[in-house]
C-alpha positions, 0 to 999 in steps of 0.5 A, a space after each residue: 536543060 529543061 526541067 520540072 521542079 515539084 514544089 509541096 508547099 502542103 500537099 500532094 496527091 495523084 490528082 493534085 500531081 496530074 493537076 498543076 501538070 495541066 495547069 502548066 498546059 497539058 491538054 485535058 482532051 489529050 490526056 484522055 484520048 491517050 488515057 481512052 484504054 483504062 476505060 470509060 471514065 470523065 474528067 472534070 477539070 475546075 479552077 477552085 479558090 484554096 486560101 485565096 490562091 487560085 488553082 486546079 483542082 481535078 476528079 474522075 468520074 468511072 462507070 465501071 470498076 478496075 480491079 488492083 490485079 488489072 493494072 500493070 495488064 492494062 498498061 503493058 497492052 497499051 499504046 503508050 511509049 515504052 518509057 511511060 509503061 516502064 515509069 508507070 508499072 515501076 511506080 504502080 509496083 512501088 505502091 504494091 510492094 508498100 503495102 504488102 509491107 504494111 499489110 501482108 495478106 495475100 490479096 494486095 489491097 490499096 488501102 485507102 486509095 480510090 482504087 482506078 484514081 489511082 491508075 489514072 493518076 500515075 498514067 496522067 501524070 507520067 503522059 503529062 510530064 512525056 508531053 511537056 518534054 522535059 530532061 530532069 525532075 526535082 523535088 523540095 521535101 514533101 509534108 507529112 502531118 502529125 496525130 491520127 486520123 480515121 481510118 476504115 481500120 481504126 485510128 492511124 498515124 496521119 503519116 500513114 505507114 504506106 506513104 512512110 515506106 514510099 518514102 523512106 529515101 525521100 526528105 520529109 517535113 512534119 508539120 502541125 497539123 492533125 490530117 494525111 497531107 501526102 498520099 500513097 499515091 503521091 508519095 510513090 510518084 515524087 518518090 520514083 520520078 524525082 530527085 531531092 532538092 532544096 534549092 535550084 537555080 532557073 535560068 529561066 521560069 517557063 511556067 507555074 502550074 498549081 494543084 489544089 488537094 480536096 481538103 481545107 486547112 485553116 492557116 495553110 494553103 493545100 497546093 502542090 507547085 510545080 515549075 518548069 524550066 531552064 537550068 544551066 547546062 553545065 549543071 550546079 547542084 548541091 551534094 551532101 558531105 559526110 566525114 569522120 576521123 578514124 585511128 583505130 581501124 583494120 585497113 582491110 576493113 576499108 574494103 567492104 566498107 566501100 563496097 557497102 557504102 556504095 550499095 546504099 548510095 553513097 556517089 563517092 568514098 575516099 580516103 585521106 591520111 592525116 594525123 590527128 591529135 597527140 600526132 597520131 597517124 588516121 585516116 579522114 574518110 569521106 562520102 559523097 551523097 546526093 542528100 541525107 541518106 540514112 542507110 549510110 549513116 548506118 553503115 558507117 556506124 555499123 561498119 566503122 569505129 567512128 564514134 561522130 560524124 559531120 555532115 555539110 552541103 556543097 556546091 559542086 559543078 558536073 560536067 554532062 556525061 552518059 554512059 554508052 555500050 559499044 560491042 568489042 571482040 570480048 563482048 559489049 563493054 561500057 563506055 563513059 562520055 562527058 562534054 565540055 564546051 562542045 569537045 568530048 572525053 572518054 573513059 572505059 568502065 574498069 569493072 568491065 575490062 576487069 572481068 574480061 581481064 580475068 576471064 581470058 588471062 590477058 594483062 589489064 595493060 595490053 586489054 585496055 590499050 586495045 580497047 581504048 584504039 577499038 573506042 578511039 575508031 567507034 567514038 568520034 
């Protein structure tokens, strides 16, 4: 599997982002004649010194203006390919809703942002990652200064409000240093492209692209890394488990209970019978997370009696799996496919037939033994 792999040893911006993507190789002219319905704009493309540290650094130059409320319209005009417009719009609507939340007028204004940089920065990047082909975007957390710093309202947080919100699902380090390190922008592109990670196994390393931001920081290097690589195909990755003891919990409780932990991500909830001290009957529940997430920690102490947590890291092996819809006499039913050394297993989704179930009064038995010989026949 090949995959791209951010590493923000200090900062990340669009242009740093779309920089070290063409320091990995992605030709400067190929982007702009992909990038040519934006608009008449120039890029300059420069190997600058940052600590020592040779690197891209990148800057359009426009003749003409971009309004904020064009940019989803330019797009979806577009020759791109479908999964590039869909990135980019979801990316750009991301920004927009930030900072209808940071500042609710009626007009969406990017604040702080240089208003078509911004467009080309999303839409570079994302025809960049298109052309370097790859299966799985990662990320390390990114960083975010501390103090103020001045803005066009007044002194504001150096971790602006905007980029807090694009990235309130995403690991973030605070480091001592008064400046914005990480940008709306920048926030919104790793945010929605990439999965958290703190550590990968390569099996190899094809490439190393490095962006270099505008700013200099004494004692720091402003880059963003970028990887590209192999990884193992049965895929090794790390999942976050989270764990409590309960003994004083209505059972029925339990039901909305999943069903909440569920929507705020959690990958897995289950529960185990133990006996706990002075051999008091509990029951340990257990959540499986990709990474610390906040919105099950506080639905597990909103919706349980648990007074602590534990919380650890672990290795888990995933086989390969994808999720697939074949048409069946009840409609389109979805169907899960893993693989395992070149043989291949199924398994019907039980919220589909559940439903079909209900809605024509079959038994669950009798529907789900057709459709296991309907899929038997289709998936071969």
């Amino acid at each position: 599997m090949r995959v791209l792999y951010f590493d923000p040893i200090l900062g990340v911006s669009g242009d740093m982002i779309l920089a070290a993507l063409i320091d990995l190789g992605v030709d400067k002219d190929y982007l702009k004649q992909k990038m040519k319905f934006v608009g008449n704009f120039d890029i300059t493309i420069s190997h600058i010194n940052c600590s020592g540290i040779s690197a891209r650094h990148l800057d359009f130059k426009f003749k003409t203006k971009i309004s904020e409320d064009r940019f989803i319209p330019l797009i979806e005009k577009s020759r791109l390919s479908e999964r590039i417009k869909k990135t980019a719009i979801k990316i750009i609507k991301s920004i927009f809703e930030a900072e209808k939340v940071v500042h609710p007028t009626k007009h969406v204004h990017l604040h702080e942002l240089a208003d078509a940089d911004t467009l080309l920065d999303i839409v570079g990047s994302m025809i960049a990652i298109d052309n370097l082909k790859i299966d799985k975007i990662y990320s390390r957390a990114v960083k975010a200064g501390t103090g103020f710093i001045k803005t066009e309202e007044g002194n504001m947080p150096a971790f602006n409000f905007a980029t807090a919100y694009l990235l309130k699902n995403f690991p973030v380090e605070f480091m001592p240093i008064n400046e914005e390190l990480t940008t709306p922008t920048g926030a919104a592109i790793i945010g929605t492209i990439a999965e958290p990670k703190d550590s990968l196994v390569f099996k190899k390393i094809e490439g190393i692209g490095l962006g270099a931001g505008t700013k200099e920081f004494k004692n720091y290097p402003n880059l963003l890394r970028v990887f590209i690589g192999e990884i193992k195909d049965e895929l090794t990755d790390e999942c976050l488990v989270i764990e409590t003891n309960i003994d004083d919990m209505h059972p029925q409780d339990y039901d909305i209970l999943f069903e909440r932990l569920y929507k705020a991500g959690a990958l897995e909830v289950f529960l185990t019978p133990v006996i706990m001290k002075q051999s008091r009957p509990g029951i340990l529940l257990t959540v499986l997370c990709d990474s610390y997430n906040q919105k099950v920690l506080d639905t597990l102490f909103e919706e349980t009696t648990s007074l602590g947590i534990r919380m650890y890291s672990t290795k888990r092996l995933r086989l390969h799996r994808s999720i697939i819809k074949i048409p069946s006499p009840y409609g389109k039913i979805s169907i899960k496919i893993s693989e395992y050394k070149g043989k291949h297993r199924f398994s019907l989704e039980y919220r589909d037939i559940k439903k079909i179930a209900i809605k024509k009064g079959i038994p669950l038995r009798d529907l789900r033994a057709e459709l296991i010989k309907l899929v038997e026949e289709k998936v071969k």
